[in-house]
C-alpha positions in Angstrom: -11.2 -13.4 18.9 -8.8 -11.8 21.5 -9.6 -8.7 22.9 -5.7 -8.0 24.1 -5.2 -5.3 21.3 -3.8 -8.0 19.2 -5.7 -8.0 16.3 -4.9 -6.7 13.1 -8.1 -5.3 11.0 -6.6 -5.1 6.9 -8.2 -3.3 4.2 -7.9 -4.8 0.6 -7.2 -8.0 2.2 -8.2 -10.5 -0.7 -5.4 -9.7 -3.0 -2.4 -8.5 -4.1 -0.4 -6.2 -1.1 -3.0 -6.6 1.4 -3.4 -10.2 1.1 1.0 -10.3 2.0 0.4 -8.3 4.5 -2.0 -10.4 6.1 0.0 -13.3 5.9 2.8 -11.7 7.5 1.0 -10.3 10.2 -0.6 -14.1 11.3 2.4 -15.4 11.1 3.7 -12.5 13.8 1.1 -13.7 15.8 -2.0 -11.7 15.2 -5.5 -12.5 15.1 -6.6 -10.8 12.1 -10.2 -8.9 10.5 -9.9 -9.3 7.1 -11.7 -6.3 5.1 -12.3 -6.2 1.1 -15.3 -6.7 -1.4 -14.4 -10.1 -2.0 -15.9 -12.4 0.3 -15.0 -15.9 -0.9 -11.1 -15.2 -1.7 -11.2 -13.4 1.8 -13.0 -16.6 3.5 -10.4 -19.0 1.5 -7.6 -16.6 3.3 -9.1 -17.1 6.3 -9.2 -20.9 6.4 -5.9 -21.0 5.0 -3.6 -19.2 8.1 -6.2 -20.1 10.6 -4.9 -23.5 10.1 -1.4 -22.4 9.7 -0.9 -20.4 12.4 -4.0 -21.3 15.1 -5.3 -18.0 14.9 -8.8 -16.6 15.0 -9.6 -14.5 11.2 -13.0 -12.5 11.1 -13.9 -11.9 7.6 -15.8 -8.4 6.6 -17.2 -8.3 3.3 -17.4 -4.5 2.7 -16.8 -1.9 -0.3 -15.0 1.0 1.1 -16.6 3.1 -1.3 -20.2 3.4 0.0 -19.9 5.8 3.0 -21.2 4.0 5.4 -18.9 0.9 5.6 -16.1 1.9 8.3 -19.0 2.5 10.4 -20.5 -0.8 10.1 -16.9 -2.3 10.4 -16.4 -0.6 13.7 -19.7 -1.3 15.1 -19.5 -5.3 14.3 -16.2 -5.2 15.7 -17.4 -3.5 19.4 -20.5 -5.3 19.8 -18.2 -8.2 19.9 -15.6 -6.6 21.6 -13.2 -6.7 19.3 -10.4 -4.3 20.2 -7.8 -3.4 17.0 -4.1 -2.9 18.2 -2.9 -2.7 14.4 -4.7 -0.7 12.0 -3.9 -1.6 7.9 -5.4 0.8 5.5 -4.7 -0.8 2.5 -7.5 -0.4 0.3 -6.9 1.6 -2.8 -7.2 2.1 -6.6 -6.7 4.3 -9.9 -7.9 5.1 -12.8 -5.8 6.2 -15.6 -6.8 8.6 -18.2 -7.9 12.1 -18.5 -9.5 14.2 -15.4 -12.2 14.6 -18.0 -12.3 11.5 -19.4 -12.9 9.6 -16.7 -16.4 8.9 -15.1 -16.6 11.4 -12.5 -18.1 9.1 -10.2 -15.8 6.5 -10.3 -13.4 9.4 -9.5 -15.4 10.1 -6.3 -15.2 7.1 -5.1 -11.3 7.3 -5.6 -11.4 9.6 -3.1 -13.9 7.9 -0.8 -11.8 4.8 -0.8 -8.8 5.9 -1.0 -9.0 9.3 1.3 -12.2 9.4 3.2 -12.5 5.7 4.3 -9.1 5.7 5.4 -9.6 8.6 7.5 -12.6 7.2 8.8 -11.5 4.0 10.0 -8.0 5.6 11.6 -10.1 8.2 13.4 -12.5 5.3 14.6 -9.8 2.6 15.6 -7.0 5.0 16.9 -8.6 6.6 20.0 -8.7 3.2 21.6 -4.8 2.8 21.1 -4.8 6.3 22.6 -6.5 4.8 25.4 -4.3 1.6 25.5 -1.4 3.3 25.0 0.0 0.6 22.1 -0.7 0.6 18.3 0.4 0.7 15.1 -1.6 2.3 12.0 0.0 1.2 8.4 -1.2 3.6 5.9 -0.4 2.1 2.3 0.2 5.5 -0.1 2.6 5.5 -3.2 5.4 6.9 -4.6 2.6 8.6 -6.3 2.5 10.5 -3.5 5.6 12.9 -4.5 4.8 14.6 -7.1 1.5 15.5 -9.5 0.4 12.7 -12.0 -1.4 13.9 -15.1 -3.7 11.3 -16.4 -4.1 9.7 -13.0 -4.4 13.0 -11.7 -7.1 12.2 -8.8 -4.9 8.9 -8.1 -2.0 10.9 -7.4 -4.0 13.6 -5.6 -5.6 10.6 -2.5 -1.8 9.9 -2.4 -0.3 12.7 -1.9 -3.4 13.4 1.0 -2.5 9.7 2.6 1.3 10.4 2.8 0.8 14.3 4.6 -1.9 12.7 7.2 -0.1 10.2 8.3 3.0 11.7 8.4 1.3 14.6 10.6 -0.1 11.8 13.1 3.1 10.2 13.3 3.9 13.6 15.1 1.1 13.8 17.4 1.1 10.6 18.6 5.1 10.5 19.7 5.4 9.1 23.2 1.8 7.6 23.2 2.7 4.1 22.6 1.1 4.2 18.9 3.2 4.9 15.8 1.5 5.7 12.5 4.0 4.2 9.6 3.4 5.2 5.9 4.6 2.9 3.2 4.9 4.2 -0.5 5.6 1.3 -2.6 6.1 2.5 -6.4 5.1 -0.2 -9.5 4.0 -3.7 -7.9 2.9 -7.1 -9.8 -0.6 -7.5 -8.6 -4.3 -8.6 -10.7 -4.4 -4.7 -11.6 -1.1 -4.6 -13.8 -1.6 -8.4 -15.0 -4.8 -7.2 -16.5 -3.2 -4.1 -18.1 -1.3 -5.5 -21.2 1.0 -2.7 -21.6 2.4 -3.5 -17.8 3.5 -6.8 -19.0 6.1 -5.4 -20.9 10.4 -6.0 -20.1 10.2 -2.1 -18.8 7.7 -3.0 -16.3 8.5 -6.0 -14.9 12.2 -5.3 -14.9 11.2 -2.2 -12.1 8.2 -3.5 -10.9 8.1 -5.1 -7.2 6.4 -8.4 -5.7 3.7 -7.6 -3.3 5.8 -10.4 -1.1 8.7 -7.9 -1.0 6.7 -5.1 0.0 4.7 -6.1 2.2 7.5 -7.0 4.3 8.9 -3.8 3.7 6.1 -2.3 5.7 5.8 -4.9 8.3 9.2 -4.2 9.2 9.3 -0.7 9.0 5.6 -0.8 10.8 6.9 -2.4 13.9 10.0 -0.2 14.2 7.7 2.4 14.2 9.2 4.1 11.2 6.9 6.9 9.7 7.8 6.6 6.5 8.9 4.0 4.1 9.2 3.8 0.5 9.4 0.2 -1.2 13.0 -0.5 -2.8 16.4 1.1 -3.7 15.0 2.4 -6.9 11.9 4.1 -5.8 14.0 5.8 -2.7 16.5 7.0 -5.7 13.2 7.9 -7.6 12.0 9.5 -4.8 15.5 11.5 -3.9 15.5 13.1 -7.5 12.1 14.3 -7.4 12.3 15.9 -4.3 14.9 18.3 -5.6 13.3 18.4 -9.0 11.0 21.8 -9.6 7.4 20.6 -9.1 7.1 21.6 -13.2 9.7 18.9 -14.3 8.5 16.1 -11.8 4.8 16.6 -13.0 5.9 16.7 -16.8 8.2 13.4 -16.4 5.1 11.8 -14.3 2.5 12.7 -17.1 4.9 11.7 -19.8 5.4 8.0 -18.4 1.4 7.9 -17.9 0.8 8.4 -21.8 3.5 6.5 -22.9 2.3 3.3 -20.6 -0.1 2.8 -23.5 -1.2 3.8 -26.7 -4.6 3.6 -25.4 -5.5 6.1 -22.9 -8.8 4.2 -22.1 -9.9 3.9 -18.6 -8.1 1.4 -17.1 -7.8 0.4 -13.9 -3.9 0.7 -12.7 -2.9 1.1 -9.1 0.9 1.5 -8.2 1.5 0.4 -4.9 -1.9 -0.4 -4.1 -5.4 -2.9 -4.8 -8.6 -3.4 -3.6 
């Protein structure tokens, strides 16, 4: 692999946004790490825009939800001297149903994937684009990040954490030569809604996005060094109302469309805007 600062390390890269934002960012040129549980779709990625676009792609099988993993990451990475110039933290999920429903320690490691490794790896990766005075971090949050969400309430919660962080570096880091970019996408077709009955319905897929479409959303918005970008017309509408809605009205509309996606508030596994 190159040790330029052209290589792009992506979390959640075996599916759904992550594996569109990989394939845009090989064919931009990068040399790419590709991060998720799933080795074998990850390797079959690999081979696939290797070919296509004569780069190098390292593959990291890792769950983000055992503590240690960004560590590891960042540790196989320098012994090889490996230097990241563009930082994807993609990995994410949710649960829906009640806070005291749900398994509490699948909600912890909500938070460890979705808040705590994300931190981890940006505050590992971005000191050397400090250093090399170029970089780009793309944070993936949500348009769950605007408002409360009752019956995905921890969900909502990492979200709403994502958005404020990287917002906040974005600030710090003007005039280093390394942008932070948050993208909020809102409902996107990926495995997590195809395996959710109730999201195949007209209402969903007449609002929901392609992880294509997004993706590129972020790229773009990622190398203009926007800070923030939410996915589509609608969810920027979306996204207008609520801010001038009283936090009371947004979180009742949010937790009405939660128990009205299903008539079974089970435990399933729904993420908008972002996979694993």
């Amino acid at each position: 692999m190159t040790t330029s600062g052209d290589v792009a390390l992506v979390t959640g890269a075996s599916s759904g946004i992550g594996l569109e934002l990989a394939k845009l960012l090989a064919a931009n040129g990068h040399d790419l790490v590709l991060v998720a549980r799933r080795e074998k779709e990850m390797r079959d990625l690999a081979d696939q825009l290797s070919r296509q676009h004569e780069i190098a792609v390292r593959v990291v099988a890792a769950d983000l939800a055992r503590p240690g993993a960004p560590e590891r990451i960042a540790e196989a990475l320098a012994s090889d001297g490996v230097e990241v110039g563009t930082l994807v933290n993609n990995a994410g999920f949710g649960l829906r149903g009640s806070f005291t429903r749900l398994p509490v320690a699948r909600q912890l490691d909500q938070i460890q994937v979705n808040v705590t490794a994300l931190t981890h790896l940006t505050a590992l990766f971005l000191p050397g684009m400090q250093a090399r005075k170029r970089g780009r971090v793309l944070n993936v949050a949500s348009t769950a990040a605007f408002q409360p969400g009752p019956q995905m309430a921890v969900y909502y919660a990492t979200k709403a954490y994502v958005l404020s962080l990287s917002v906040a570096l974005a600030v710090e880091l003007e005039g280093t030569g390394v942008t932070v970019t948050t993208l909020c996408p809102g409902l996107t077709v990926t495995e997590f809604h195809e395996v959710a009955e109730h999201l195949k319905s007209d209402a969903f897929m007449r609002h929901a996005m392609t992880a294509e479409d997004v993706a590129e959303i972020g790229i773009r918005a990622a190398l203009k060094g926007k800070a923030v970008v939410t996915a589509g017309f609608t969810n920027q509408l979306l996204g207008g109302v609520v801010k001038i809605l009283p936090r009371s009205t947004a979180t009742a509309i949010a937790g009405a469309t939660m128990r009205n996606a299903s008539a079974d508030p089970a435990q399933r596994q729904l993420t908008p805007g972002a996979n694993r």
